[in-house]
Steps between C-alpha positions, in 0.01 A plus 500: 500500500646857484853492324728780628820406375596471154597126544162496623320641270724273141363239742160555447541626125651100460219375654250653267668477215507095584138473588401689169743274340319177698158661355619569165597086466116415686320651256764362179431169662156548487448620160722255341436252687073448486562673148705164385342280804113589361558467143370171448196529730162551261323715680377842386346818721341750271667363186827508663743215616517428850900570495436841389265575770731364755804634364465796377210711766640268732854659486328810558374426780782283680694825414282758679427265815917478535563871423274547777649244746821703429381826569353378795788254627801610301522872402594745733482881503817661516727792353782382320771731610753576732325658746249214560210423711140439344289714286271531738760724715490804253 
């Protein structure tokens, strides 16, 4: 998807703002939720509760596999102005 027009193009700003939005909420869910979810659990890597390993490096991770799904599915390349047409076209 190229956007030309401006409508176009506060189209595709909504739509990744929302799926950074969607991202931001996956990885809150995720920390939070094996950080309270684990807590109980007695079981220790390298001196270290198992929510903490899940939770915290796992955050990490879950956040750098999505920003790539949205660079890759999401983001597109364009110049923000009135004359339009992709960066690429300079």
């Amino acid at each position: 998807m190229k956007p030309t027009t401006r409508e176009e193009k506060n189209q595709q700003v909504r739509k990744e703002a929302k799926a950074t939005v969607i991202l931001f909420v996956i990885c809150f869910l995720w920390h939070v939720g094996f950080g309270y979810g684990l807590s109980g659990v007695p079981i220790y890597v390298c001196n270290l509760p198992l929510w903490w390993i899940v939770s915290t490096p796992g955050v990490f991770v879950v956040g750098v596999v999505g920003v790539i799904f949205l660079l890759k599915k999401v983001f597109v390349n364009f110049v923000l102005d009135e004359e339009g047409g992709d960066i690429n076209d300079r």
